[in-house]
LOSE-758641 format. One line per field, with one value per residue (C-alpha): residue number from 1; residue in three letters; y negated, z negated, x negated. Coordinates in Angstrom, 2 decimals. Each point is the difference from the previous one (the first is absolute). Example, Ala and Ser with C-alpha at 12.3 -4.5 7.8 and 13.67 -1.06 7.14 Angstrom:
# LOSE-758641
seq: (1; 2) $
type: (ALA; SER) $
yy: (4.50; -3.44) $
zz: (-7.80; 0.66) $
xx: (-12.30; -1.37) $
//
This chain:
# LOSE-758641
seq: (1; 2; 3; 4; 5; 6; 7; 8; 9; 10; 11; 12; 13; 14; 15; 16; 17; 18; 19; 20; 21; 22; 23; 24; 25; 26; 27; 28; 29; 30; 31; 32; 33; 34; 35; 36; 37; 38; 39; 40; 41; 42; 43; 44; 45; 46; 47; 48; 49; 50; 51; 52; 53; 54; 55; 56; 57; 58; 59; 60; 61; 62; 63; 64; 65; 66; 67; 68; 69; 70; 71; 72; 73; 74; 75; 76; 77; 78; 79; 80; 81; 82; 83; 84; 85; 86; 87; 88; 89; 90; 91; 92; 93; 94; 95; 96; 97; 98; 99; 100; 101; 102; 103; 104; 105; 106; 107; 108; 109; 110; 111; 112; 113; 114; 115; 116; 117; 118; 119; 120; 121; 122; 123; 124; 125; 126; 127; 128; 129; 130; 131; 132; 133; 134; 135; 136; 137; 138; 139; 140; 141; 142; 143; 144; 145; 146; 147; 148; 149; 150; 151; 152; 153; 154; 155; 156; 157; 158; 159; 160; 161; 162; 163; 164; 165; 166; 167; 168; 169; 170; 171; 172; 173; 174; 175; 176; 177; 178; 179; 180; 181; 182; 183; 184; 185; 186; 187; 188; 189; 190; 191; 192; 193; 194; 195; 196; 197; 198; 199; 200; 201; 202; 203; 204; 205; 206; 207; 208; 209; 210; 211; 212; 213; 214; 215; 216; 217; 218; 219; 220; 221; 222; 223; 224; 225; 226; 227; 228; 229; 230; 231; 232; 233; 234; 235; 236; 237; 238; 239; 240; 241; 242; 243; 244; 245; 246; 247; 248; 249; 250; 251; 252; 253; 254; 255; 256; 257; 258; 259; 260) $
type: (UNK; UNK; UNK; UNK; UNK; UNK; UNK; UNK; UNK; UNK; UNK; UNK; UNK; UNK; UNK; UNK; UNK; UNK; UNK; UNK; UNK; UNK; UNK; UNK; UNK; UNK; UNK; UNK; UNK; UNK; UNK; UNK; UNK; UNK; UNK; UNK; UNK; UNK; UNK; UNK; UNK; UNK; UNK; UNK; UNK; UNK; UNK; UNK; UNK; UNK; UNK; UNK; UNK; UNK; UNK; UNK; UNK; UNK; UNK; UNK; UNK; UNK; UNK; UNK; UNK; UNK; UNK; UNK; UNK; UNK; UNK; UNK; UNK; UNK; UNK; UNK; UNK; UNK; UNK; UNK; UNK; UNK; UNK; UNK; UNK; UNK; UNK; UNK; UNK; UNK; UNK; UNK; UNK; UNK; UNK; UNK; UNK; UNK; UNK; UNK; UNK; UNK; UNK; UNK; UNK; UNK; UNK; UNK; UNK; UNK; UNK; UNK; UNK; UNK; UNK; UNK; UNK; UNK; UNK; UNK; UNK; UNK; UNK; UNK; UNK; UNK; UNK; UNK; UNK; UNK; UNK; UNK; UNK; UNK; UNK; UNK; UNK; UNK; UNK; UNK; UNK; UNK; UNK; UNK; UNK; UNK; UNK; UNK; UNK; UNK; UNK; UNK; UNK; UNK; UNK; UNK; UNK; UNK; UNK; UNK; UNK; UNK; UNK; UNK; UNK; UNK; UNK; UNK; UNK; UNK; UNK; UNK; UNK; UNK; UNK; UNK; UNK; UNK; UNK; UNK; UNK; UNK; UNK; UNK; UNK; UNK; UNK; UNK; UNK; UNK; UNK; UNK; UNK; UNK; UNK; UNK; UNK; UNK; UNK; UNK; UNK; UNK; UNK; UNK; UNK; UNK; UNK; UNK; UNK; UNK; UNK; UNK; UNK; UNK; UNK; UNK; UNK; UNK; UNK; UNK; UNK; UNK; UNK; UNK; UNK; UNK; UNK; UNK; UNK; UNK; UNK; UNK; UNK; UNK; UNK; UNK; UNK; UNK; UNK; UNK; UNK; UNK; UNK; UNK; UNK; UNK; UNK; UNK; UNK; UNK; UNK; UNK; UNK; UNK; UNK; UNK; UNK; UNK; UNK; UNK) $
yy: (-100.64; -0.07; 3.08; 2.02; 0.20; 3.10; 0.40; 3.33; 1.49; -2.41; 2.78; -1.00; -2.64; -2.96; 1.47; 0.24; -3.72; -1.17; 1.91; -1.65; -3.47; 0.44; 1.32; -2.76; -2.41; 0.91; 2.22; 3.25; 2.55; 3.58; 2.06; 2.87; 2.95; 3.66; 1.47; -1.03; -2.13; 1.53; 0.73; -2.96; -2.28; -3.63; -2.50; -0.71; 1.82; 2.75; 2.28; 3.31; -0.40; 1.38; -2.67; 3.12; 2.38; -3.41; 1.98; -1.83; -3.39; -0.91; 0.32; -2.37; -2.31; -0.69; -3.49; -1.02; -3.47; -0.11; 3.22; -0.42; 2.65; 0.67; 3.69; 1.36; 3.22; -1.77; 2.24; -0.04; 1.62; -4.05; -0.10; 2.69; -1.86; -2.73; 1.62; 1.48; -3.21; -1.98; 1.79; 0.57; -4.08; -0.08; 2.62; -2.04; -3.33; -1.63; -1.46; -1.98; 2.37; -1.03; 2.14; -0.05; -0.04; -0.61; -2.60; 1.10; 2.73; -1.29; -0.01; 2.87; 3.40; 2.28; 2.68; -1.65; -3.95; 1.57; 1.43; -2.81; -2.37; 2.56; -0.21; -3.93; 0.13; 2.49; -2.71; -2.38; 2.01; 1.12; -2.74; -0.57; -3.08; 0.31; -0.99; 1.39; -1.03; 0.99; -0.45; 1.13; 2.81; 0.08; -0.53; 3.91; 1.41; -1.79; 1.38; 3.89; -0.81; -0.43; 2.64; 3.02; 0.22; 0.94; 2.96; -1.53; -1.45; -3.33; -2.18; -0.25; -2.46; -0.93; -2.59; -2.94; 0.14; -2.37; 0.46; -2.76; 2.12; -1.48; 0.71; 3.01; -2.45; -3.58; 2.35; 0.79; -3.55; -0.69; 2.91; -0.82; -3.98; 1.59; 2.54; -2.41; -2.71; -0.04; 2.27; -1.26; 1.75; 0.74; -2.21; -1.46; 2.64; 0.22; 0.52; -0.25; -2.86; 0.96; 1.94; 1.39; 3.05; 3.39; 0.52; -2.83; 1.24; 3.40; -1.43; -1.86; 3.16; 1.56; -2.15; -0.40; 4.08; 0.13; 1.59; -0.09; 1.65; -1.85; -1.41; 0.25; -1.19; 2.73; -0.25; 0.65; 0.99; -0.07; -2.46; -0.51; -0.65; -2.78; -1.48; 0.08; -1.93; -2.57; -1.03; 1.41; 1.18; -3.27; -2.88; -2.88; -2.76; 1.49; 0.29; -0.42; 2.31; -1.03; 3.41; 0.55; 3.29; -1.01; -1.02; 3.35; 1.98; -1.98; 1.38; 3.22; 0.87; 2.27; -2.70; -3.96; -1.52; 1.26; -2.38; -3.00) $
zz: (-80.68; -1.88; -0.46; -3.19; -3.28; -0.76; -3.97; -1.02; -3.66; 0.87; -2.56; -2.88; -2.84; 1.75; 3.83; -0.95; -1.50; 2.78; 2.73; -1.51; -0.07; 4.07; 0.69; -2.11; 1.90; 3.76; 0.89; 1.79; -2.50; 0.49; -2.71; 0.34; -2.12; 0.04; -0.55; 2.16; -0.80; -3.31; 1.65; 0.09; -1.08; 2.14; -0.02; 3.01; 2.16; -1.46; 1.69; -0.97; -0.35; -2.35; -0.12; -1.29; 3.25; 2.11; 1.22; 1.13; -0.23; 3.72; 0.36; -3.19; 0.90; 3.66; 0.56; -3.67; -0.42; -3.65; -2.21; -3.53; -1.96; -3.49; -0.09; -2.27; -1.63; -2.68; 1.21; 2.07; 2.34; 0.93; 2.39; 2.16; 0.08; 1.19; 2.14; 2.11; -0.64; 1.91; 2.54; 1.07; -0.58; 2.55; 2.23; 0.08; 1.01; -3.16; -2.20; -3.22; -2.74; -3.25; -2.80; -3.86; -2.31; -3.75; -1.12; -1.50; 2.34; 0.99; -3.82; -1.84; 0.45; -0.01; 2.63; 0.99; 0.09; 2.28; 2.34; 0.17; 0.97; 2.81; 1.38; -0.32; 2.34; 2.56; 0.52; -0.05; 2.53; 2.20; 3.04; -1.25; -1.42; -3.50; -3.66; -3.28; -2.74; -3.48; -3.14; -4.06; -1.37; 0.11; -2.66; 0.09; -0.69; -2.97; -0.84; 1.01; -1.90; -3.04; 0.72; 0.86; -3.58; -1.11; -1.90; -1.84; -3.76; 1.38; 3.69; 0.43; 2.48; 0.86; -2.56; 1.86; 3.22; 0.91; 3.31; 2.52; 0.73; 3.06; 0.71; 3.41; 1.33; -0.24; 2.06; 2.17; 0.49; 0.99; 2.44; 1.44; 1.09; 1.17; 2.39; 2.87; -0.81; 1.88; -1.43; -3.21; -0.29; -3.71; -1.46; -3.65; -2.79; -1.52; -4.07; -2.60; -1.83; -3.56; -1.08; -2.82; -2.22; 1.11; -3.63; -0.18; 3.23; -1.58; -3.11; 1.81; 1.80; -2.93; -1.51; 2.98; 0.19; -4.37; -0.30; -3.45; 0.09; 0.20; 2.45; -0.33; 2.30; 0.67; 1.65; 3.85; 0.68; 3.89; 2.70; 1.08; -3.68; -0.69; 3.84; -1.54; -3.44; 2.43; 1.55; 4.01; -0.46; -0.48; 2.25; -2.39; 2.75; 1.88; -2.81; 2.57; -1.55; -1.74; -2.05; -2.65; -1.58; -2.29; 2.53; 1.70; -3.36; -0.39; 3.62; -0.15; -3.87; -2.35; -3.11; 1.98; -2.71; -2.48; 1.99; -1.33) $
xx: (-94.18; -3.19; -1.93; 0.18; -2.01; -1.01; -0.66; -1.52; 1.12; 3.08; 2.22; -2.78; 0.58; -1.67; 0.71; 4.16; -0.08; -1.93; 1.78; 3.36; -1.16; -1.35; 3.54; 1.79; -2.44; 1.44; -3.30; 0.21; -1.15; -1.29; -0.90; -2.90; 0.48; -0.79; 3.77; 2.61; 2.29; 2.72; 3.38; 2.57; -2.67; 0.15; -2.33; -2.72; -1.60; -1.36; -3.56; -1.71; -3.55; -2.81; -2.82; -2.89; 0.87; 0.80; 3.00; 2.83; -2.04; -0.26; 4.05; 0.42; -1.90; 1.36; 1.00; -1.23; -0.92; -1.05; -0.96; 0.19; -2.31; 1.79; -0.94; -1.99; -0.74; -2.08; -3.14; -2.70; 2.57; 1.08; -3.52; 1.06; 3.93; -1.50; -2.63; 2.93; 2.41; -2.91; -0.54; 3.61; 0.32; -2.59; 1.56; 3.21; -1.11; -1.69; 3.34; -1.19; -0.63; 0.57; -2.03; 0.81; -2.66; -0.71; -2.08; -3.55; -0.11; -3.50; -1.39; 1.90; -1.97; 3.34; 0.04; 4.19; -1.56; -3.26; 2.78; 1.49; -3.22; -1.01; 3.61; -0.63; -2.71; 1.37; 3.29; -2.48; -2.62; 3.18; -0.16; 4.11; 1.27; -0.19; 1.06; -1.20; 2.56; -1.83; 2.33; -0.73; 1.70; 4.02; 2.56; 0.35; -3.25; -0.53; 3.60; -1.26; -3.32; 2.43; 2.87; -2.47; -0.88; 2.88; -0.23; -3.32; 0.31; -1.30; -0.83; -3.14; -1.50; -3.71; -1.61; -1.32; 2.22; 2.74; 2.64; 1.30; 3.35; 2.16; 3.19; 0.06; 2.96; -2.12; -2.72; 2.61; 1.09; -3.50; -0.53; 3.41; -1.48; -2.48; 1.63; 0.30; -2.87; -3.08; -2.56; -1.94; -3.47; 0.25; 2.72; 0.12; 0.28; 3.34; 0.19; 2.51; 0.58; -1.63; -3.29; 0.52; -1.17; 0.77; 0.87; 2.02; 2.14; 0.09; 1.91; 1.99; 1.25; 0.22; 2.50; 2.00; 0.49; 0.48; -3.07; -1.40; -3.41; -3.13; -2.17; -3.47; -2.94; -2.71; -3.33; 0.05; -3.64; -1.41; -0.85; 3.92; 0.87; -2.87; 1.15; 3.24; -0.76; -1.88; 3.12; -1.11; 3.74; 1.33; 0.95; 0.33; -0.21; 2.88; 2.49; 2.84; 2.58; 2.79; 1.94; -1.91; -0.22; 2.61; 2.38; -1.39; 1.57; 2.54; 1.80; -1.56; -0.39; 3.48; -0.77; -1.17; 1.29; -2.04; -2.55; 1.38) $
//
């Protein structure tokens, strides 16, 4: 029997997609959260840990052969996850540890994207096998970026700046292959398959919800924003994805086929 994957935020977005397609695949799966697991719930096997205390860490990752890192508390809170998550990798025998990054986290001066570099470099600084995975932004933060603004008379979205979005499960696709290949150093970025205008994916939104009001760009001012308008975000020679943010609406969205 071959040894386990553990993936860490495995009840997230992109750490339930993924954990589905490792199950669907034939891999033993266990998932690390901080609850137990919610009564008559199935699925694989299931461990208690807290990756900031490093409680409960040494028991998950017993036997692991792979460790896929999808947590994240979008903070500077992810170097001390993955501080501990090292550590107890190296405890337990040094499994492949697979880390999920963003792309531009090496050129965009926001305190998330510098968490995210230093967390880099402590996977890659560890003495384990390793794998950084960077992707652009997903499908559903342009979506949130759009649907947070709600109650405002118009959307308003930074002038200059255009998103990559991916779909989470195409990352997951990816993350799954490489669950059980040899290690890859930092591996090709992953982005989705159009750049385009965030105002432009705002009014797309827009229609797909019937939203009527507006959309207006604004100036952004600060470092990130003018990294941003450069394109460090953006991972136009690894347009791999497929869904576009249409196709994105058009599953997720109360009005696709106002789209059309």
């Amino acid at each position: 029997m071959t040894n386990p994957t553990l993936v860490t935020g495995g009840t997230g977005r992109l750490g339930s997609a993924l954990v589905s397609r490792l199950v669907s695949a034939g891999h033993a799966v266990r998932v690390l959260s901080r609850s137990p697991r919610p009564a008559g719930a199935g699925g694989p096997d299931w461990t208690v840990g807290d990756l900031l205390t490093g409680d409960g860490l040494d028991e998950a990752l017993t036997a692991v052969g792979t460790v896929i890192h999808c947590a994240t508390g979008n903070d500077p809170t992810d170097v001390t996850a993955t501080r501990s998550l090292t550590a107890a990798a190296l405890r337990a025998g040094r499994p492949h540890l697979i880390y999920v990054s963003i792309v531009g986290v090496d050129r965009v001066s926001l305190p998330y994207y510098r968490a995210k570099l230093e967390s880099e470099r402590l996977v890659e600084d560890s003495g384990l096998p390793w794998t950084v995975q960077r992707t652009t932004q997903f499908h559903d933060l342009v979506a949130w970026m759009s649907s947070v603004q709600r109650w405002l008379p118009a959307i308003l979205m930074p002038s200059g700046v255009s998103f990559q979005p991916i779909d989470v499960g195409e990352v997951a696709d990816r993350l799954s292959s490489l669950a059980h290949a040899e290690p890859q150093g930092r591996a090709d970025d992953m982005g989705g398959p159009e750049v385009r205008t965030a105002t432009d994916l705002a009014r797309s939104w827009a229609r797909a919800h019937g939203r009527r009001r507006p959309v207006l760009a604004v100036p952004a001012p600060g470092a990130a924003f003018r990294a941003y308008r450069q394109g460090a975000h953006l991972a136009p020679g690894h347009a791999v994805g497929r869904i576009t943010f249409e196709q994105y609406l058009t599953a997720t969205a109360p009005y696709p086929g106002r789209l059309g």
